[in-house]
MDTraj code that builds the backbone (N, CA, C; nanometers):
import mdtraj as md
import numpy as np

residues = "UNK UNK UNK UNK UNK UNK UNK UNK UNK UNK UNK UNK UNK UNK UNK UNK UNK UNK UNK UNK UNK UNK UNK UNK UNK UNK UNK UNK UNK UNK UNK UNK UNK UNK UNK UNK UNK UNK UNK UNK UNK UNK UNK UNK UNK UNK UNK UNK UNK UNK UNK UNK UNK UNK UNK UNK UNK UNK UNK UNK UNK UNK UNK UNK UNK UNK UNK UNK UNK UNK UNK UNK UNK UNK UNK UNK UNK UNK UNK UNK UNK UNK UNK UNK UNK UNK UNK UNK UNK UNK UNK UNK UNK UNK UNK UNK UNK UNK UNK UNK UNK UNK UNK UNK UNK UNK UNK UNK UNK UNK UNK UNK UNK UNK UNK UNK UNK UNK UNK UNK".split()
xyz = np.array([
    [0.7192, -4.6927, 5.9943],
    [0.8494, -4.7417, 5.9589],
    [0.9138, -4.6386, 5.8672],
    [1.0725, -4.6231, 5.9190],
    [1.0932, -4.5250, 5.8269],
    [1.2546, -4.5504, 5.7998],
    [1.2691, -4.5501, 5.6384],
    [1.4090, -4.6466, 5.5896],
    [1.4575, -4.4503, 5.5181],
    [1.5850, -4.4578, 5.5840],
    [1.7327, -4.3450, 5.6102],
    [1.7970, -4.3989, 5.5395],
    [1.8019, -4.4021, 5.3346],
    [1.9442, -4.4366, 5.2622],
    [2.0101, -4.3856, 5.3299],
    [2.1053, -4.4325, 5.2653],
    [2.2709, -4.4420, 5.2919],
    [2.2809, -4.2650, 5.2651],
    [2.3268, -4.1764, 5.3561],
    [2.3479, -4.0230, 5.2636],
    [2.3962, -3.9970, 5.1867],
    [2.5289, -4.1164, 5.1000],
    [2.5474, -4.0581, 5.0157],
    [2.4899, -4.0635, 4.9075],
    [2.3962, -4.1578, 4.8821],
    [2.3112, -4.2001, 4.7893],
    [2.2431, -4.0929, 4.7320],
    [2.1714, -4.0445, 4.5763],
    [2.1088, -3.9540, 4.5537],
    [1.9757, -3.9935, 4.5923],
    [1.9014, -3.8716, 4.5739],
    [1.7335, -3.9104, 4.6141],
    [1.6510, -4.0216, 4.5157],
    [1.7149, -4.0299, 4.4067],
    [1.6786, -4.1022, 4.3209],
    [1.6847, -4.3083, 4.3546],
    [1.8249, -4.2988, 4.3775],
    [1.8681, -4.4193, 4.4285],
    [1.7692, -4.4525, 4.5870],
    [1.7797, -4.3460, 4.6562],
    [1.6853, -4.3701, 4.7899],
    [1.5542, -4.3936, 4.7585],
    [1.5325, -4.3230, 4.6655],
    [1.3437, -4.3942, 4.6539],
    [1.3088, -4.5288, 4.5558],
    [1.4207, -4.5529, 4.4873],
    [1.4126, -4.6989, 4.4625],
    [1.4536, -4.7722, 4.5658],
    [1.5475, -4.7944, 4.6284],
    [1.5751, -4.9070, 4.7779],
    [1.3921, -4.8948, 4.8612],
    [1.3375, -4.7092, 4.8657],
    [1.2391, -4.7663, 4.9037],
    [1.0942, -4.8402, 4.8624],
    [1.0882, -4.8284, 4.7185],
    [1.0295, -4.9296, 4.6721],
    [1.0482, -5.0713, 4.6663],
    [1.1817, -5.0951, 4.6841],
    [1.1770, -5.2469, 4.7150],
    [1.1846, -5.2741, 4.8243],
    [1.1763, -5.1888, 4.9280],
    [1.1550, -5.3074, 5.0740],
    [1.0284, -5.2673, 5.0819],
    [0.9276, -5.1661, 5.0047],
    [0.7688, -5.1902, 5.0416],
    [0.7718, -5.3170, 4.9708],
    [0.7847, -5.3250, 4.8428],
    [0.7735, -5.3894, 4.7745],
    [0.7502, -5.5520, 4.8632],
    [0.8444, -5.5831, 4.9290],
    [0.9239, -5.7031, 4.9879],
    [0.8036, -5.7321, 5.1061],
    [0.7919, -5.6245, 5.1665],
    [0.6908, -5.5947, 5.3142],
    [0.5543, -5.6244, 5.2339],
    [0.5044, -5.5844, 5.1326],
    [0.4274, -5.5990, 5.0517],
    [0.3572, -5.7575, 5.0154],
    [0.5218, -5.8118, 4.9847],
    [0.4743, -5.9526, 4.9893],
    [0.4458, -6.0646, 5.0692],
    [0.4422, -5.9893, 5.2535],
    [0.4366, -6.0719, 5.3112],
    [0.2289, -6.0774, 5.3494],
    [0.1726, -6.1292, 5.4593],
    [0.1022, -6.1492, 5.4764],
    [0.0266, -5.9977, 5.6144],
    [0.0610, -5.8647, 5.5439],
    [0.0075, -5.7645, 5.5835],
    [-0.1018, -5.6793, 5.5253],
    [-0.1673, -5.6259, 5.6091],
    [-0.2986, -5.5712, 5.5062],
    [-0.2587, -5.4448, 5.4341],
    [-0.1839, -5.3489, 5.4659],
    [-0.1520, -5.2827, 5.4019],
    [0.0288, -5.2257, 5.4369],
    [0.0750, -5.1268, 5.3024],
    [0.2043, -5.0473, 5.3582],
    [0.2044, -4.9606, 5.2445],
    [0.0954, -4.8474, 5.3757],
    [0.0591, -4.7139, 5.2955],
    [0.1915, -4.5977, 5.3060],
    [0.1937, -4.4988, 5.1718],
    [0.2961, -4.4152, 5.2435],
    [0.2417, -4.3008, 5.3097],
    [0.3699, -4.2571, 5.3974],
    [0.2945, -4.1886, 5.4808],
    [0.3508, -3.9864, 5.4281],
    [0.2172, -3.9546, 5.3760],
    [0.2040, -3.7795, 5.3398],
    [0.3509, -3.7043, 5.4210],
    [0.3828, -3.6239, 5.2707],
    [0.5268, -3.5785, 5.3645],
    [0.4398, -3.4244, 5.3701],
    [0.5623, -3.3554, 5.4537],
    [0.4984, -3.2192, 5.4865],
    [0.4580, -3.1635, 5.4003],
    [0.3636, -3.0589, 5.4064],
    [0.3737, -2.9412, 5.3083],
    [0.5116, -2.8472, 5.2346],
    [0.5069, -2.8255, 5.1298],
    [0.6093, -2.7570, 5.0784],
    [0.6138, -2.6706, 5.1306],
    [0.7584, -2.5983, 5.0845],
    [0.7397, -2.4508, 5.1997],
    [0.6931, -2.3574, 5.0919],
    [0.6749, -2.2567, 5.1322],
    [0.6435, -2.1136, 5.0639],
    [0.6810, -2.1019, 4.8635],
    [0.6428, -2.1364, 4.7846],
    [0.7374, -2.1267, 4.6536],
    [0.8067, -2.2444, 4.6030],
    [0.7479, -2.2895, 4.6731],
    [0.7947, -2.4462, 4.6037],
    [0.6528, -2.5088, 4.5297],
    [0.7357, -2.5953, 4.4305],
    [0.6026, -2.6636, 4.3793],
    [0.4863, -2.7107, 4.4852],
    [0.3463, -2.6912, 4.4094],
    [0.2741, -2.7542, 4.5315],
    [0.2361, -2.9200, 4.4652],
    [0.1648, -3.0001, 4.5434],
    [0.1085, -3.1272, 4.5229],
    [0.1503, -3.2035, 4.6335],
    [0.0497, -3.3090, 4.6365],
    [0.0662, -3.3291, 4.7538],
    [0.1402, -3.4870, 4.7415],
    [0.2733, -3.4827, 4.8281],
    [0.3746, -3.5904, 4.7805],
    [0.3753, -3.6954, 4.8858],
    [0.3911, -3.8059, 4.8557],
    [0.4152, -3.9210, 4.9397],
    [0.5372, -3.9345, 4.9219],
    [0.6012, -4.0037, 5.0839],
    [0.7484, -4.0388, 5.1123],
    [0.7474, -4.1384, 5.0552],
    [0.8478, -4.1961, 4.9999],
    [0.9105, -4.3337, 4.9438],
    [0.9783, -4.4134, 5.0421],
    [1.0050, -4.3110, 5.1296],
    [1.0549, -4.3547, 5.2445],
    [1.0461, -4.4226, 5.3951],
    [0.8655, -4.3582, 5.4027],
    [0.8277, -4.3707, 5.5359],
    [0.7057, -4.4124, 5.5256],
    [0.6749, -4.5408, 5.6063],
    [0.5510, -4.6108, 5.5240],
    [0.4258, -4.6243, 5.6674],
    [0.3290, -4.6367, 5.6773],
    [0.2557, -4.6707, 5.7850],
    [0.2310, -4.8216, 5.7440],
    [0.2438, -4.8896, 5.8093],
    [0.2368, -5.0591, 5.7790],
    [0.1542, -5.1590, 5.8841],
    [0.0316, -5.1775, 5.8269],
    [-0.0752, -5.2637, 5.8981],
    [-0.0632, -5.4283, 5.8868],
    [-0.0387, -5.4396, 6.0451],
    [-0.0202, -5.5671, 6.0229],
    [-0.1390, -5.6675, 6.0168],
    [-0.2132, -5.7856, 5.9667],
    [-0.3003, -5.8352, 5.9848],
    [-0.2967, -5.9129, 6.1031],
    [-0.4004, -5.9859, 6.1603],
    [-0.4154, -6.0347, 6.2796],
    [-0.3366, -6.1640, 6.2646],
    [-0.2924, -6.2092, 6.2069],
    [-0.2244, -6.3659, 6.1702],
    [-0.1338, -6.3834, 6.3149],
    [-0.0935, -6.4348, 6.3756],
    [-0.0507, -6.4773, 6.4279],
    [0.1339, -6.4922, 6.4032],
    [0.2345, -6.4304, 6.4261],
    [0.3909, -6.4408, 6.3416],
    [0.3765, -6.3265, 6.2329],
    [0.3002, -6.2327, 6.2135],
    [0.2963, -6.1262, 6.0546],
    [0.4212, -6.0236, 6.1258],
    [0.4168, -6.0440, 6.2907],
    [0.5255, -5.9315, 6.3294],
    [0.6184, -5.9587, 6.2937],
    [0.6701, -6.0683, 6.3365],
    [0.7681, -6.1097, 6.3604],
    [0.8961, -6.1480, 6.2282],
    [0.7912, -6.1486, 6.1425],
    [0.7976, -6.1734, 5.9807],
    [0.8313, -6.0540, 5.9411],
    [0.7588, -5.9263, 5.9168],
    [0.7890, -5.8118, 5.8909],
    [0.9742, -5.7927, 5.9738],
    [0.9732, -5.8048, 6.0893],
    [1.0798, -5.7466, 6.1040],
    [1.2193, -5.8172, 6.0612],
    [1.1984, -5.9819, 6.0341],
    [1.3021, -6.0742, 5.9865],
    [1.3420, -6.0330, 5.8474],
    [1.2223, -5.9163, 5.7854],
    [1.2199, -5.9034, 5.6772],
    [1.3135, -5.7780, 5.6578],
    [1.2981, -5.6738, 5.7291],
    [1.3530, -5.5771, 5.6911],
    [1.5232, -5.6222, 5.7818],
    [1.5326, -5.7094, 5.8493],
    [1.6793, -5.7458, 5.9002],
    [1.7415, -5.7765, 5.7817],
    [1.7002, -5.8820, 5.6685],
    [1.7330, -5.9269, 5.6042],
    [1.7662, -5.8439, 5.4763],
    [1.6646, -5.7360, 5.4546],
    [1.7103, -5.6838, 5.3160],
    [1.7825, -5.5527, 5.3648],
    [1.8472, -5.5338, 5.5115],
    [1.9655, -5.4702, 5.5340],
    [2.0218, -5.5186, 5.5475],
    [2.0383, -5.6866, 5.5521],
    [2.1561, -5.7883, 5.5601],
    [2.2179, -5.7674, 5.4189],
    [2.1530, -5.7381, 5.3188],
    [2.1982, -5.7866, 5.1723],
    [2.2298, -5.6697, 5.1305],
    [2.2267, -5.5664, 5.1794],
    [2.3018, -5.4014, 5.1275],
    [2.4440, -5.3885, 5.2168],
    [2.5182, -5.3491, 5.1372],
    [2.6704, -5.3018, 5.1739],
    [2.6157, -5.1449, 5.2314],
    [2.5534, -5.0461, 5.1738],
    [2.5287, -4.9063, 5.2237],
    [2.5430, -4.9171, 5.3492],
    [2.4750, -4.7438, 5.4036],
    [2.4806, -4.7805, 5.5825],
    [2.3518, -4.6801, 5.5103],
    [2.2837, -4.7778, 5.4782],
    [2.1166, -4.7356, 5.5257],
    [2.0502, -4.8171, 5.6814],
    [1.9977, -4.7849, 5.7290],
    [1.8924, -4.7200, 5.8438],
    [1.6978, -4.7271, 5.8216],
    [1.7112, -4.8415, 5.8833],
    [1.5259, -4.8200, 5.9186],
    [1.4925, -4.8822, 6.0551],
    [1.3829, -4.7247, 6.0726],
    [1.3500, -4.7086, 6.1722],
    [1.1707, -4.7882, 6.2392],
    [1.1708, -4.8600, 6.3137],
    [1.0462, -4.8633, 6.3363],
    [0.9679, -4.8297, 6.4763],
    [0.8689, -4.7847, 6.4783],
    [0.7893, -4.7376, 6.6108],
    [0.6781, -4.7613, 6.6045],
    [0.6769, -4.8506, 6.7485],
    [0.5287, -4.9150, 6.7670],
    [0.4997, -4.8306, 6.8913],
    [0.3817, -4.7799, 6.9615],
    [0.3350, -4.7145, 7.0672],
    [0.4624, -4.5997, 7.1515],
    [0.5233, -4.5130, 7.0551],
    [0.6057, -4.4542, 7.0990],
    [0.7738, -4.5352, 7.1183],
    [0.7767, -4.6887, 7.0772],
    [0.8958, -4.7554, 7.1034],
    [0.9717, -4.7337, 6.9558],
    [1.0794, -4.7161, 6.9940],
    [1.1808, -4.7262, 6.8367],
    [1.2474, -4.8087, 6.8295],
    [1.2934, -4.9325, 6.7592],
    [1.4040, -4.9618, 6.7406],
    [1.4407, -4.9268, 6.6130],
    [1.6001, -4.8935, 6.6166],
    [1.6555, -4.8917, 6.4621],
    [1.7831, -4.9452, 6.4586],
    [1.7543, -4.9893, 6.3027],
    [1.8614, -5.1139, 6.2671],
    [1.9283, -5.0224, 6.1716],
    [2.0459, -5.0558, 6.1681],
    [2.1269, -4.9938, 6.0474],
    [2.2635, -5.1335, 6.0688],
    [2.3808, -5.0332, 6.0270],
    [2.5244, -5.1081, 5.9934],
    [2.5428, -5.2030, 6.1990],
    [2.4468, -5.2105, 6.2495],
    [2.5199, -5.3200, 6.3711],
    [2.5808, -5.4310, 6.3579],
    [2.6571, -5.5209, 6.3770],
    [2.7090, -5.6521, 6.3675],
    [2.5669, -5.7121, 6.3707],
    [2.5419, -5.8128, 6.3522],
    [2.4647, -5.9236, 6.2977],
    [2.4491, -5.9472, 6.4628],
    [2.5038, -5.9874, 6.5619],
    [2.5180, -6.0193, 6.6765],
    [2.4171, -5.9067, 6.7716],
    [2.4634, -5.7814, 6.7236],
    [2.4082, -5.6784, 6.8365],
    [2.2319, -5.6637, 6.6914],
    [2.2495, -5.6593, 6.6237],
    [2.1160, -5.6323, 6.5572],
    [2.0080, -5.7557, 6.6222],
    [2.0697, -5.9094, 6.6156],
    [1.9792, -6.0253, 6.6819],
    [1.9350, -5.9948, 6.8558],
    [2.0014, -5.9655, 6.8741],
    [1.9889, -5.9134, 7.0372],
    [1.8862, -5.7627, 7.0410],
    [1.8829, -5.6724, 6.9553],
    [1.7770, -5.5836, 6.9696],
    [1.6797, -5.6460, 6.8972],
    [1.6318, -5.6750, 6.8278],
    [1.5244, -5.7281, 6.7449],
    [1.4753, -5.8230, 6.8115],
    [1.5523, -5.9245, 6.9126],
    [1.5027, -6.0187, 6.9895],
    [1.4141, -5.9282, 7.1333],
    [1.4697, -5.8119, 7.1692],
    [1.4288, -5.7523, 7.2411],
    [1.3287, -5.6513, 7.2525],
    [1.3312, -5.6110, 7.1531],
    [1.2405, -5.5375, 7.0778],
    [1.0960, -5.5918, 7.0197],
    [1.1319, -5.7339, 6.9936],
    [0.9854, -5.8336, 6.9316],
    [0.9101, -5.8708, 7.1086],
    [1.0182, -5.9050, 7.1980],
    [0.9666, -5.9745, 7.2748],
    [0.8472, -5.9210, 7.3960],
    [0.8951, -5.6940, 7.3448],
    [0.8448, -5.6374, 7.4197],
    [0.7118, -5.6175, 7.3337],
    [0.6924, -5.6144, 7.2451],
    [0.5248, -5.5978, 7.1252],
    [0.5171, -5.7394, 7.1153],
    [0.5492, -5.8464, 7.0708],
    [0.4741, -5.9395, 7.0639],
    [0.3572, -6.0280, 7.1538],
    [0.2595, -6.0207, 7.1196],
    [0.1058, -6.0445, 7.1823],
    [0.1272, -6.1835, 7.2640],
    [0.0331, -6.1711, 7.3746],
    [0.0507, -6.2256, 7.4913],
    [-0.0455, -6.3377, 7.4764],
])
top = md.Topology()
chain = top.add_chain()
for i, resn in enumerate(residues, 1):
    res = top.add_residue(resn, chain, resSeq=i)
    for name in ("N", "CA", "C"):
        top.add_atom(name, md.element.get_by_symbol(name[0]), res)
traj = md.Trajectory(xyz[None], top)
């Protein structure tokens, strides 16, 4: 999963929004939402090795609805931002991404999108 502030936002402001939707994802009933290692620095740049704030690998537990939950979740805490932030998710090569859509066209991909991963 990977949450695109708003661009005009500074980096500062972007890595708090992304602490609170781990945060949020955090509190639901998943085993983990690790971040995921950003590249290596280039040549002359500080070294250490940095995690995105941004881009999380997120394990869902076997529960039965933890999908479906996760994604009501991140609909919702882009329901409650005015920005035009952007998160992206990919399951087996599939993407959907939600950003500024009407409420109408976001329910219609997310409905389509759950119906193609959700377990049989």
């Amino acid at each position: 999963m990977v949450l695109q502030p708003d661009p005009d936002l500074d980096p500062e402001a972007g890595e708090r929004l992304g602490r609170q939707l781990r945060n949020e994802l955090l509190d639901l009933d998943v085993d983990s939402v690790v971040p995921v290692a950003s590249p290596s620095p280039p040549p002359g740049a500080k070294s250490g090795a940095a995690a995105s704030l941004t881009e999380w690998l997120v394990t869902l537990s076997t529960g039965g609805g933890v999908f479906v939950t996760v994604v009501a979740t991140i609909k919702d805490w882009l329901g409650h931002r005015a920005a035009a932030h952007k998160v992206t998710l990919t399951i087996d090569g599939d993407t959907l991404e939600l950003s500024s859509a009407t409420p109408i066209e976001r329910a219609e991909l997310i409905e389509t999108f759950v119906r193609r991963h959700q377990p049989v």
